[in-house]
N, C-alpha and C positions, 0 to 999 in steps of 0.2 A: 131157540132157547139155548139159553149160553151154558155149559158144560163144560168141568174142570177134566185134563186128560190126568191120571193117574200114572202113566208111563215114565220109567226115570228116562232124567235125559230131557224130557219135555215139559212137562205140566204146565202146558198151555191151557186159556179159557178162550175157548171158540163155540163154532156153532158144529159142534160135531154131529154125524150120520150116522143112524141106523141100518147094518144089513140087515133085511126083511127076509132074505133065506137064511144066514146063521143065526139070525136074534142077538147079532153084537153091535155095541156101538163104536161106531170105528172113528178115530182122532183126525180131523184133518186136517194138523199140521205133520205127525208123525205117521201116518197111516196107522196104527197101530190099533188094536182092539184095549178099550178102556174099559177097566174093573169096577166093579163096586156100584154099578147102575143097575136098580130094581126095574119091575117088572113091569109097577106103575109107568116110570117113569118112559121106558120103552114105549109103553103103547100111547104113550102122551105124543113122544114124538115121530111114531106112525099116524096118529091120525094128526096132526101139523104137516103132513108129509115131510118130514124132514128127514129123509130114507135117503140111502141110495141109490142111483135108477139103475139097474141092472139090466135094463133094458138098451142100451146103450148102443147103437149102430155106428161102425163106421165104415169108410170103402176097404175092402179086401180081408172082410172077419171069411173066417170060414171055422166048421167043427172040429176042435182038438180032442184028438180019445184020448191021449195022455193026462189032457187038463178037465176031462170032461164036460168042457165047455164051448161056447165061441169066440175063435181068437183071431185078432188081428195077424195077418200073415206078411210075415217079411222076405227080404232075400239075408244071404248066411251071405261069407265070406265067399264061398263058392259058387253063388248065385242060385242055391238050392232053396226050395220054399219051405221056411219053418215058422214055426210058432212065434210070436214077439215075448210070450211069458215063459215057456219051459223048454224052448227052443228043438223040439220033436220035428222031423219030418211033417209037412204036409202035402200031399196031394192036390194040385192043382190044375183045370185044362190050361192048355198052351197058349192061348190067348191071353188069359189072368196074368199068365209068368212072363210074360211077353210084355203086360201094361205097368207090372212092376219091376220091370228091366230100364224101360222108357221112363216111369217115374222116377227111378232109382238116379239115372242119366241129367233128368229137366233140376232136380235135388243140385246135382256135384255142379251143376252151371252155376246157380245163383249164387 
């Protein structure tokens, strides 16, 4: 369902997403959350599923308490493991920091 974004700067007509946990509709050319969309029209495009999938797995998420979430874990400038979103310490076994050392390495190759 095509969908005008509101946001200055954009006002693009795309197939914008619904988050299912804030109840916003977020713009996907701007990411931005777009105004002025009822309630009807929300639940029109949950059941189209045309949501966000929050569910979203990739290799090396692990729990951020800062972000209360799960986040993808990178290496910092220092080779320390932090968050890819708010950039907090994470805790990782040595094995994990070990495989994003190596992938970090196979990366600056290509």
């Amino acid at each position: 369902m095509l969908l005008n974004c509101t946001n200055k700067g954009c006002l693009q007509s795309g197939t914008h997403k619904l988050n299912v946990e804030t109840n916003e509709v977020i713009c996907e050319f701007c990411g931005k959350s777009v105004s002025n969309i009822t309630e009807i029209m929300k639940k029109t495009l949950k059941s189209i599923k045309q949501v966000i999938d929050t569910r979203v797995r990739k290799a090396f998420m692990m729990a951020c308490r800062n972000c209360n979430a799960n986040r993808e874990v990178i290496l910092d400038s220092t080779n320390n493991t932090v968050c890819k979103v708010c950039g907090s310490e994470i805790k990782v076994h040595a094995a994990m920091k070990q495989a994003l050392i190596e992938l970090a390495k196979d990366v600056e190759k290509d």
